[in-house]
ZAMARGU-4260 file (C-alpha; in steps of 0.2 Angstrom, whole numbers, plus 5000, padded with zeros to 4 digits):
<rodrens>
0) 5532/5792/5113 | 5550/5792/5107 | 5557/5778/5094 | 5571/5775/5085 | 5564/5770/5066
5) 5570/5767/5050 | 5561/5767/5034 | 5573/5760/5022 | 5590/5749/5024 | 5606/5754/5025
10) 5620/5759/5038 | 5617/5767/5054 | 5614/5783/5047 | 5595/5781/5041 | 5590/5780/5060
15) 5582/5794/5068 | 5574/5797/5084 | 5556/5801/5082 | 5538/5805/5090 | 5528/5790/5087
20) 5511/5787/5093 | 5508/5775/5108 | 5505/5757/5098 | 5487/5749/5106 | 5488/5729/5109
25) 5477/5720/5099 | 5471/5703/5104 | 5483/5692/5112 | 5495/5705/5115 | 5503/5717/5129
30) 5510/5732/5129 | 5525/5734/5137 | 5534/5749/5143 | 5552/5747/5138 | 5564/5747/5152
35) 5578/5739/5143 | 5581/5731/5126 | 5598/5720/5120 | 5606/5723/5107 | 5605/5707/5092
40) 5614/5701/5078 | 5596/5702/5070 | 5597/5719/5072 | 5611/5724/5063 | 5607/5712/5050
45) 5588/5718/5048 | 5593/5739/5048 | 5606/5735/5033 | 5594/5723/5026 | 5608/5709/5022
50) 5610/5693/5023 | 5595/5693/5011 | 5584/5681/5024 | 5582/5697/5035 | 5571/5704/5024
55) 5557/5693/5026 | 5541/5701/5027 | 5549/5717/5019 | 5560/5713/5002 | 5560/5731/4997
60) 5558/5741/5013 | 5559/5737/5031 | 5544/5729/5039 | 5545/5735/5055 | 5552/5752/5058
65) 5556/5751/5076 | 5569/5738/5079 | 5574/5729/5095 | 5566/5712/5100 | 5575/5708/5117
70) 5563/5718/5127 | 5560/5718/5145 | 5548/5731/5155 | 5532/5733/5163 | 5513/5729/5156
75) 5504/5743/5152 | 5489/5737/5143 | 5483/5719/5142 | 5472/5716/5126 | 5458/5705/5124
80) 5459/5686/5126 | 5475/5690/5138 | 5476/5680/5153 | 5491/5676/5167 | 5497/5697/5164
85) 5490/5710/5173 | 5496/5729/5172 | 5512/5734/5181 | 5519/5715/5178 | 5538/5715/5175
90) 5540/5704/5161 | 5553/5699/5146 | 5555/5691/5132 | 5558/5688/5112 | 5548/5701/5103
95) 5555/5694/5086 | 5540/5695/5075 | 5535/5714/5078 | 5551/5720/5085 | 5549/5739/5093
100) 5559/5737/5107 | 5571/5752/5104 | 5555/5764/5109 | 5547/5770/5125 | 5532/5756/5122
105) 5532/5743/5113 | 5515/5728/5108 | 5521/5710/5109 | 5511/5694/5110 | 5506/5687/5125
110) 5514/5672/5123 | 5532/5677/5118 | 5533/5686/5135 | 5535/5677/5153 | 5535/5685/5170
115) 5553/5692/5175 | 5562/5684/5190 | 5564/5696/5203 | 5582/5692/5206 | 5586/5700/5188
120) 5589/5717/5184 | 5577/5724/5167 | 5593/5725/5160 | 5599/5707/5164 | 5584/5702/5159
125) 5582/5708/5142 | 5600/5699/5138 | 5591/5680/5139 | 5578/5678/5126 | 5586/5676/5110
130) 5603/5674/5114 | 5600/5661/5129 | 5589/5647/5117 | 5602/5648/5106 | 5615/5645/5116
135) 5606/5631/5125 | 5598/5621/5111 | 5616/5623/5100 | 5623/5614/5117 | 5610/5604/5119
140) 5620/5588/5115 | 5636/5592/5124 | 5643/5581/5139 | 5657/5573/5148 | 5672/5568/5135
145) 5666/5578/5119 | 5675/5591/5112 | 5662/5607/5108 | 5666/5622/5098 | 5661/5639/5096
150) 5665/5650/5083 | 5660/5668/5089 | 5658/5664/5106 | 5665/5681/5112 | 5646/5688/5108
155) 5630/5685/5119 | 5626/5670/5114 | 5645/5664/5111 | 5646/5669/5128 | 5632/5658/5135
160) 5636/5644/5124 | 5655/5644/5131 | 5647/5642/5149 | 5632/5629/5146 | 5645/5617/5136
165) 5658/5618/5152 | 5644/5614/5163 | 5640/5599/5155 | 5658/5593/5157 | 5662/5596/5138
170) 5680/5602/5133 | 5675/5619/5126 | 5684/5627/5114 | 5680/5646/5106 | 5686/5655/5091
175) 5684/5675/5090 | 5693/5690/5087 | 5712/5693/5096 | 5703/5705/5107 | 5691/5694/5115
180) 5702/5679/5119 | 5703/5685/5138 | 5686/5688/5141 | 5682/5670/5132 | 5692/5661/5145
185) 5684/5672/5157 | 5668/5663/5154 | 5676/5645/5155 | 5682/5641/5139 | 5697/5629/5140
190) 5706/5634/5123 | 5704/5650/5112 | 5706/5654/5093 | 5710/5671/5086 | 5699/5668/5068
195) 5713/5679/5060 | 5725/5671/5062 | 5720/5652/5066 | 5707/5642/5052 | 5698/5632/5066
200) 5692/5618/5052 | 5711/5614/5052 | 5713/5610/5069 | 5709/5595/5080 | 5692/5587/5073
205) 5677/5590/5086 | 5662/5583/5092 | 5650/5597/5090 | 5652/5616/5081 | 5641/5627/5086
210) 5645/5640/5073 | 5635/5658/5075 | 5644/5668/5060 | 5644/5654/5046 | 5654/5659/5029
215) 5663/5646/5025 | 5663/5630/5013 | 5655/5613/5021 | 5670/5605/5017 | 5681/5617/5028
220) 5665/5612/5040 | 5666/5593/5034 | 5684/5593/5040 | 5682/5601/5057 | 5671/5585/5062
225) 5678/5572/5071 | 5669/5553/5065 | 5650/5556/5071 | 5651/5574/5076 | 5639/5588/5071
230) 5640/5604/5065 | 5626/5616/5068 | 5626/5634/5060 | 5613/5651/5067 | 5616/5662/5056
235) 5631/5670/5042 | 5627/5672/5023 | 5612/5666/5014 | 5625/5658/5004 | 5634/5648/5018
240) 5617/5644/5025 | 5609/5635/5010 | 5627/5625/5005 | 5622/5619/5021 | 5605/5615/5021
245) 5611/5608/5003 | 5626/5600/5000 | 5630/5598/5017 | 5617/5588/5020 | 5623/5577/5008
250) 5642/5576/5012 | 5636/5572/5031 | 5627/5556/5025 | 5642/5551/5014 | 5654/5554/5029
255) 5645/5549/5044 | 5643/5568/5049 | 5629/5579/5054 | 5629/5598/5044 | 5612/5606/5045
260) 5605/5624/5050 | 5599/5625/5071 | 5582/5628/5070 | 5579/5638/5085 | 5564/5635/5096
265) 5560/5654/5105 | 5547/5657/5119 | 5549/5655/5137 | 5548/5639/5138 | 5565/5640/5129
270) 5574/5656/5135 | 5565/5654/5154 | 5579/5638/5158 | 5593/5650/5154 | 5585/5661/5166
275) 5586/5650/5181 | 5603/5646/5178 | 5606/5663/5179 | 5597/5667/5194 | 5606/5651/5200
280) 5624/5657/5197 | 5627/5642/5186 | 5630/5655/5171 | 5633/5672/5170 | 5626/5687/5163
285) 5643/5698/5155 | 5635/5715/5149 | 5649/5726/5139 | 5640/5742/5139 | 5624/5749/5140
290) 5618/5764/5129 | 5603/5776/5130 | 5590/5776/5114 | 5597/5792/5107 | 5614/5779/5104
295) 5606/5765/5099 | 5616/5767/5080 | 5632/5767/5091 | 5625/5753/5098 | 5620/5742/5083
300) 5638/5748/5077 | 5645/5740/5093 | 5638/5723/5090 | 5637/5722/5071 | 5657/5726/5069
305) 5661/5713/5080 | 5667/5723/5095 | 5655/5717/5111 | 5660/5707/5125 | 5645/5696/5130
310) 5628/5707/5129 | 5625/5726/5124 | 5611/5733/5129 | 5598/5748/5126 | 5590/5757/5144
315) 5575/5765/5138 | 5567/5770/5157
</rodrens>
């Protein structure tokens, strides 16, 4: 089969397309035939190998060499101690753990993957699991009269976040790059913030920050928080992460604000919610561009330098 594999870190440049042999599920797994896989964060961070946390598993040399884990596709094989699959099932979901996607077939555990609704596209589809749990557990808290923010919410899960906070009557605020304000709007966001030119943390204090690229001090967090209000962080540098799993920990409980890391919950039980309200038309899918796999450095390019508009995507068959 073809892949895309890497076998060392480092810029777009160590990925080739390559002739693979056909992985073979193991127990409790499927494997899938890759229609489509999105495009992650993760992913840029786990082929350049930095922030440091995207090594685990593989310090000195990649663990996986096929990235991708926002598959979606059709069973293939169903290993032993499977059941509820069967092959020729259209399913989707967050193959985090083995990653793969970015090939013609990829092995995933039973239990990361759910049945596709029939109303999404593959391509739709492989937008929702890792960028929809997110999104809706970051929000989780918002509601009539609070003031939410999102700080990179021009990307997938920006985008999501921006809609699931305006549909629970919060007052949605997003910061981006200049060239994503419109399409921030576009998804409901009542005000927006070009991060090069406005500091966020020095604007009107808020009720929850739901901040998907981290870098900054938690006092600069400390003081975007309005009397009781939380600020929750999914990813940036290993740096800004452990300040606030450290000190910012401590500075909440002295200043009657909540820092700490979201600790994201993935599965279907988690990503499926965001699924229905999509099928729903509560929220909408916003793909920017889709790429075949002999692109998929142009596509990591396109998400890791900051450039997308909601999802990018991977359309493997």
């Amino acid at each position: 089969m073809r892949a895309v594999v890497h076998d060392r870190y480092g810029p777009p440049s160590v990925l080739r397309v390559a002739d693979v042999p056909v992985p073979s599920p193991e127990r409790g797994q499927l494997l899938v035939r890759v229609a489509a896989t999105s495009v992650n964060l993760s992913d840029w961070e786990t082929l350049r190998g930095s922030p440091l946390y995207s090594r685990i598993g593989g310090l000195r040399r990649p663990a996986r060499p096929v990235l991708g884990s926002d598959i979606a596709g059709w069973v293939e094989a169903v290993g032993p101690e499977v059941s509820g699959f069967a092959v020729g099932d259209e399913v989707y979901g967050d193959n985090l753990w083995l990653k793969g996607g970015f090939a013609e077939y990829a092995v995933a555990p039973a239990s990361a993957l759910a049945h596709k609704p029939a109303e999404l596209s593959f391509v739709e589809a492989s937008t929702i699991p890792q960028a929809g749990p997110i999104a809706w557990q970051g929000t989780a808290t918002a509601r009539p009269g609070l003031r939410v923010l999102v700080n990179g919410g021009g990307g997938g899960s920006g985008s999501f976040a921006i809609q699931l906070a305006k549909r629970a009557g919060a007052h949605v605020t997003a910061v981006d790059n200049g060239d994503k304000l419109d399409f921030m709007r576009s998804v409901g966001a009542d005000e927006v913030l070009d991060h090069r030119t406005q500091d966020f943390t020095r604007g009107e204090p808020q009720d929850l920050v739901l901040d998907l690229v981290a870098h900054r001090s938690v006092f600069a967090y400390r003081r975007a928080l309005a009397g009781g209000g939380r600020y929750l962080c999914v990813g940036g540098t290993t740096r800004a992460l452990l300040r606030v799993l450290t000190l910012g920990t401590v500075l909440g409980l002295l200043t009657g604000r909540r820092l700490g890391v979201l600790a994201v919950k993935a599965g279907p039980e988690h990503f499926e919610p965001v699924a229905e309200r999509c099928v729903a038309g509560e929220v909408r899918i916003h793909i920017d561009r889709t790429f075949p796999l002999e692109e998929v450095p142009q596509a990591l390019v396109h998400v890791g330098e900051g450039r997308s508009l909601g999802k990018v995507v991977v359309e493997v068959a």
